[in-house]
C-alpha positions in Angstrom: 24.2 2.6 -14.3 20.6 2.5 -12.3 21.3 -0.8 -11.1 25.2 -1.2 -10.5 25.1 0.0 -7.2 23.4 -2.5 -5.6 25.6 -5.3 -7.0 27.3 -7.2 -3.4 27.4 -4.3 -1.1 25.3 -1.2 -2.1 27.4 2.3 -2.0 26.9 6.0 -2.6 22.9 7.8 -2.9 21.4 7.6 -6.3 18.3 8.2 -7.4 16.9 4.9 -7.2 17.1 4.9 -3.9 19.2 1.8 -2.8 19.2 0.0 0.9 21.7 2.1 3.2 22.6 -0.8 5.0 24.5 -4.2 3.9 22.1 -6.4 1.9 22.5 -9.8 3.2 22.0 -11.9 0.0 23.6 -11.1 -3.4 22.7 -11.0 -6.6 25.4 -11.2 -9.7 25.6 -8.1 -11.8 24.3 -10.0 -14.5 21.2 -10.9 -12.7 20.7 -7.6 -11.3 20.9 -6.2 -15.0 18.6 -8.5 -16.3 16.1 -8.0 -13.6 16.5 -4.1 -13.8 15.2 -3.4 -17.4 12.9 -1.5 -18.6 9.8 -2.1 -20.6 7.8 1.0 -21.4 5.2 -1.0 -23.3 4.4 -2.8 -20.3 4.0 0.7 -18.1 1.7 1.8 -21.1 -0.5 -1.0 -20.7 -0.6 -1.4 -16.9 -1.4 2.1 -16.8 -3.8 2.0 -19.6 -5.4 -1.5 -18.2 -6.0 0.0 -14.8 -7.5 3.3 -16.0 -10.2 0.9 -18.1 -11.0 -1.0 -15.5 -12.1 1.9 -13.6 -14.6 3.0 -16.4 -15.5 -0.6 -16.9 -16.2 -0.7 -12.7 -18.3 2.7 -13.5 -20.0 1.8 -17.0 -21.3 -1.3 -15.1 -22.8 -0.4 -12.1 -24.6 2.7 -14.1 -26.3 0.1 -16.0 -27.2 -2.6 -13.6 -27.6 -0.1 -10.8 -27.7 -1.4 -7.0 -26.2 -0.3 -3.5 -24.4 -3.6 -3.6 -23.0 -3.4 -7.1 -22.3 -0.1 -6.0 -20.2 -1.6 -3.0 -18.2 -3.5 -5.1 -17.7 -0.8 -7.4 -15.9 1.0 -4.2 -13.8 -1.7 -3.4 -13.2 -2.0 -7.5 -12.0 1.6 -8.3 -10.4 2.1 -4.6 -8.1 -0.6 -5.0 -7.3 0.5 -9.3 -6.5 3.7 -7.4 -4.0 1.9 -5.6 -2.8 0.2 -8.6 -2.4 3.8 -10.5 -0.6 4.6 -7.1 1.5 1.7 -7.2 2.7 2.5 -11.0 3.6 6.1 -9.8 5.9 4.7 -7.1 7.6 3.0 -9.6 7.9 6.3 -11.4 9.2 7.8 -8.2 12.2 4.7 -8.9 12.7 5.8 -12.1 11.2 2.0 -13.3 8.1 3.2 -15.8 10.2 5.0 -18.7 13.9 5.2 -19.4 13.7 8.8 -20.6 13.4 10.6 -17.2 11.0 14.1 -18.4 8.3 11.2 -20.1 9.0 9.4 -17.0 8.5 12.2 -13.8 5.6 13.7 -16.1 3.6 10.5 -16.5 4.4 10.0 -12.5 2.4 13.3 -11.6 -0.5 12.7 -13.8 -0.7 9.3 -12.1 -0.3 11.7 -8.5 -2.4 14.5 -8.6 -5.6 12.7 -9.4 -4.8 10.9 -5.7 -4.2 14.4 -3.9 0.0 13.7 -4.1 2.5 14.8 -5.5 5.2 12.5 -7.6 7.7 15.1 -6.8 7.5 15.5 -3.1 6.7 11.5 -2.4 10.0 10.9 -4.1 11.9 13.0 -1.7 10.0 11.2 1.3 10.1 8.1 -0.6 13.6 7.7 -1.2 14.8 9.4 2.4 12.2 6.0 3.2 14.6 3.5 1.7 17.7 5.5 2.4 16.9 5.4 6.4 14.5 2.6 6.8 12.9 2.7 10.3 15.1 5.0 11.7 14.9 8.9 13.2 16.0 9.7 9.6 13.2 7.8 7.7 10.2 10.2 7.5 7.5 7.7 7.4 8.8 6.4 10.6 9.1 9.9 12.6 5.4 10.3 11.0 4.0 7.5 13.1 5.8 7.5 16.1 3.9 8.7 18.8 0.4 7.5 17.1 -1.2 5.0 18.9 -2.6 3.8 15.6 0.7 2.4 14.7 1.9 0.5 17.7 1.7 -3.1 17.3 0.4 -5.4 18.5 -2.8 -4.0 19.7 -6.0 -5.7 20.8 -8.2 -7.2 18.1 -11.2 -5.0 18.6 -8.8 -1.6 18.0 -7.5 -3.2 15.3 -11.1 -3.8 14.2 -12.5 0.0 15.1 -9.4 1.4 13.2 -10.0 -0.1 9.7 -13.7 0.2 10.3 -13.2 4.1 10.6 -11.3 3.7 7.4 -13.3 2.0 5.1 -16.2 3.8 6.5 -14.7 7.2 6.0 -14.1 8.5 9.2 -10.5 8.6 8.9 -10.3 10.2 5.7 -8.1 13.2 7.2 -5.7 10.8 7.3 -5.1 10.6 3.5 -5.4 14.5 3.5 -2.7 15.1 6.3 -0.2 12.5 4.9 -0.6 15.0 1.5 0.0 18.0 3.2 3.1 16.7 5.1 5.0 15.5 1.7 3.9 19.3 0.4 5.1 21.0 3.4 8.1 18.9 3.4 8.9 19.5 -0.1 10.2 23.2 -1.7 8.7 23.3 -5.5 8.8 25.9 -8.1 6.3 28.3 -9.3 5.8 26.6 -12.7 5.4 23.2 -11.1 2.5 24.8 -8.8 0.9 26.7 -11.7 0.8 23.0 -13.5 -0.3 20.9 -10.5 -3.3 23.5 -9.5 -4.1 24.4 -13.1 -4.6 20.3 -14.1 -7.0 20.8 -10.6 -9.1 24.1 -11.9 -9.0 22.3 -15.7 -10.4 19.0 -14.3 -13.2 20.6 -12.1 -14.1 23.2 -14.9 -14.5 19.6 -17.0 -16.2 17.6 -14.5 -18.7 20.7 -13.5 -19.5 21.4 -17.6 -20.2 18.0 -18.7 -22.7 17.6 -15.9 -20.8 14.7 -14.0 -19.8 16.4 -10.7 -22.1 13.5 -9.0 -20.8 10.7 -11.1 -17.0 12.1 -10.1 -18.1 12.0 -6.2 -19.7 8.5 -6.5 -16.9 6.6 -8.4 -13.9 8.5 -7.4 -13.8 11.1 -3.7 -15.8 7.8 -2.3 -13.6 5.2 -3.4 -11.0 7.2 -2.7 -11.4 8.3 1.4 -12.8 5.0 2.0 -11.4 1.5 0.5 -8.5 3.2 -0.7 -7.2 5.0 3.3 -8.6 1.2 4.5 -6.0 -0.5 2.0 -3.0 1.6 2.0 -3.1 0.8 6.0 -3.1 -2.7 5.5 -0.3 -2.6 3.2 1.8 -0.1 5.4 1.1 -2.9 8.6 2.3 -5.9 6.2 5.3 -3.7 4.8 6.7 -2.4 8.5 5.0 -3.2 11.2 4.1 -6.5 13.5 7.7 -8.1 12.2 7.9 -11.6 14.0 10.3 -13.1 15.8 11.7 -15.3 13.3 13.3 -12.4 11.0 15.2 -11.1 14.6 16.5 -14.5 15.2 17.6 -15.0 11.9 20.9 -12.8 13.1 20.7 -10.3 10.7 18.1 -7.6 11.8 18.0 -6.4 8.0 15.4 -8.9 7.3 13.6 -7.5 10.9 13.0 -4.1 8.7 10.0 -5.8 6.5 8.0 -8.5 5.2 7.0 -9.9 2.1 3.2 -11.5 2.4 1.9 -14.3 -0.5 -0.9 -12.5 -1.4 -4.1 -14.6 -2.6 -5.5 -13.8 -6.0 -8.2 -11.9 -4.6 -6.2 -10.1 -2.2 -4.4 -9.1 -5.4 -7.7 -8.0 -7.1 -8.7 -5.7 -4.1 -6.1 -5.1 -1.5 -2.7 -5.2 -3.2 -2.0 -5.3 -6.9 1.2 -4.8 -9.2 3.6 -7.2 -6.9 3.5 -4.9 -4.1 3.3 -7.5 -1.6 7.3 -8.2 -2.7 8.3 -6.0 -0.4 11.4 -7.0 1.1 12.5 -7.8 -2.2 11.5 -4.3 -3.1 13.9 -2.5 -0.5 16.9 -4.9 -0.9 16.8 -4.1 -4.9 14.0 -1.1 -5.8 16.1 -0.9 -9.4 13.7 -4.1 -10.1 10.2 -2.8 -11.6 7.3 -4.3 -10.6 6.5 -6.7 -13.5 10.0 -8.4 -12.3 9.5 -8.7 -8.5 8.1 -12.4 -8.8 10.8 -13.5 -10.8 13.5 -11.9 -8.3 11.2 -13.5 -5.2 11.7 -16.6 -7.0 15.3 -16.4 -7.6 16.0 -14.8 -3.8 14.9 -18.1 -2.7 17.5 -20.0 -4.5 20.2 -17.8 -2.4 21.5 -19.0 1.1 19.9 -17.2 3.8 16.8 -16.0 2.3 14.2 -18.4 2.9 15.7 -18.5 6.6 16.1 -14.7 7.4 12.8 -13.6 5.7 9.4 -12.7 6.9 7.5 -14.2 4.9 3.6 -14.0 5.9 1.0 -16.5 4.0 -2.0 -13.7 3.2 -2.6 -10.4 4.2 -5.6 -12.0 6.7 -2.2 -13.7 8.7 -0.3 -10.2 9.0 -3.5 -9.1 10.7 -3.7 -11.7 12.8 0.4 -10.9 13.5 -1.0 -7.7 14.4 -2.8 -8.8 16.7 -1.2 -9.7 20.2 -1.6 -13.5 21.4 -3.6 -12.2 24.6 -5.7 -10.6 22.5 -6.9 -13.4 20.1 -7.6 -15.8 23.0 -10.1 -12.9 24.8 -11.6 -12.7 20.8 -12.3 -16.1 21.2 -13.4 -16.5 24.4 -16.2 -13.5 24.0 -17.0 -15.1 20.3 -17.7 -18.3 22.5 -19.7 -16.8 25.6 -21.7 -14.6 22.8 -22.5 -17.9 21.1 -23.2 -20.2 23.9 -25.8 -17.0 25.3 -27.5 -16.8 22.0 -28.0 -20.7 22.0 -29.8 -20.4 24.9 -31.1 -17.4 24.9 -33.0 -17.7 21.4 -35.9 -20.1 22.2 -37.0 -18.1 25.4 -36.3 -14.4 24.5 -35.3 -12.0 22.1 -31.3 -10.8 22.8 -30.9 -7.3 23.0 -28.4 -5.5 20.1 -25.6 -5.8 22.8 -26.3 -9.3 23.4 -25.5 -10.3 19.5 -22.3 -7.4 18.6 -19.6 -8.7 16.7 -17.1 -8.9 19.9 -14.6 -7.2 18.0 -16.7 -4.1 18.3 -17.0 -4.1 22.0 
């Protein structure tokens, strides 16, 4: 049922939330079926392997204590946020369990923790794929109008903008992109008595067993830090910076997104569970995310693909196609002159803090 409608030409709204327009590659129903099942085991033990990964991150740099370790325990839990995240999107598709109550409940306990709801993302979410990067997609009305999301933009606001995100100087953002799903969202008493009762229950917990510290450390940091950081770099690769050689493909479907290769370490800290298939995501988001290699791999066997897509080599590369041409030649030329004066300048005299900032900070 979930998955028929995306079989040749997708048709009607469901609530998986299938491409609006005409996907230009096709997939036999038989393939689509196979792709679109369901393992709840595996949603237990993502879900269960992420959560122990956090107290593993937390257990570890308790006992061997040090502000880098510490670091690394940031970028750890921020990105197994993302992960948990990640898992509740596929909850919002109706893709972790085939019973639908087990399936939205597990989706908010996966939410609220992050300061969403399961609920109101899906309704954005879904309106998302429906209208993709039109007046009618919500995440595209959000950023027009932002300067932070025109592309491409000079290297050094590039730069500034994720510094002020990892750093924590852009956590409103996080908290404003929350309040707009709630405000754009009409819930019932009983669901706002659950959601702000698991808040008052959790804080009562935290507070009484001492840990309110331990909870600021290893989860509010992590959280309005590497986690804002990430999520941007994921929403750039996913919709913005698009190159020229999806347009002149002829069909501006594939001009809508990207999929990147991520690295392995990329997958580690910047984005795990598949979700650098993107493209593949929005042409068939019946497929859960334990499948999306798999239909990568058998997209590429279709005519059209492998010429229409955007395919980007790392997540480094869609920053660099975020960059504009103009402004990677000036980075280099200042890298150079910064060099070249620090070659000569280092024998005679010491160079001044100016003299030796990273250019992209300028």
């Amino acid at each position: 049922m979930d998955h028929e409608s995306q079989v040749q030409a997708p048709s009607g709204i469901n609530l998986i939330g299938d491409f609006a327009g005409g996907i230009p590659v096709k997939l036999s129903k038989e393939e689509l079926a196979d792709l679109s099942r369901i393992n709840p085991f595996l949603s237990w033990l993502h879900i269960a392997g992420e959560l122990s990964a956090i107290v593993a991150a937390i257990y570890l740099c308790e006992r061997f204590w040090s502000p880098l370790l510490y670091l690394l325990a940031i970028a750890i839990i921020g990105a197994r946020q993302h992960a948990l995240l990640i898992l509740m999107h596929d909850g919002v598709h109706y893709r972790l369990f085939r019973n639908r109550r087990l399936n939205d409940c597990v989706s908010e306990l996966l939410a609220w923790p992050h300061l969403v709801a399961a609920r109101s993302y899906r309704k954005n979410h879904i309106a998302h794929h429906r209208h993709l990067n039109s007046e009618r997609d919500p995440d595209w009305k959000r950023r027009q109008g932002d300067p932070a999301w025109v592309f491409p933009k000079p290297a050094d606001d590039l730069a500034r903008l994720l510094f002020r995100d990892v750093s924590g100087l852009n956590a409103l953002v996080l908290i404003r992109l929350a309040a707009s799903l709630v405000g754009a969202d009409t819930v019932s008493a009983m669901f706002l008595v659950a959601r702000y009762g698991f808040y008052a229950v959790s804080l009562t917990l935290i507070v009484y067993m001492g840990a309110l510290k331990g909870f600021a450390l290893y989860w509010v940091i992590p959280l309005f830090t590497w986690l804002v950081m990430i999520m941007r770099v994921r929403s750039i690769a996913e919709h913005s910076a698009i190159g020229s050689a999806a347009i002149e493909s002829g069909d501006a479907v594939y001009a809508q997104t990207r999929t990147t290769r991520a690295a392995w370490l990329e997958r580690i800290f910047l984005a795990p569970k598949n979700v650098n298939y993107h493209l593949e995501h929005h042409f068939f988001p019946s497929v859960p995310f334990y499948r999306l290699p798999k239909l990568h791999a058998l997209l590429l066997t279709k005519p059209g693909f492998s010429e229409g897509a955007h395919q980007t080599d790392s997540y480094w590369d869609v920053l660099r196609e975020s960059v504009g041409s103009d402004s990677r030649e000036t980075y280099a030329r200042r890298w150079a002159r910064t060099a070249v004066r620090a070659r000569i300048a280092l024998p005679s005299k010491r160079l001044s803090a100016r003299e030796l900032e990273w250019p992209l900070f300028r």
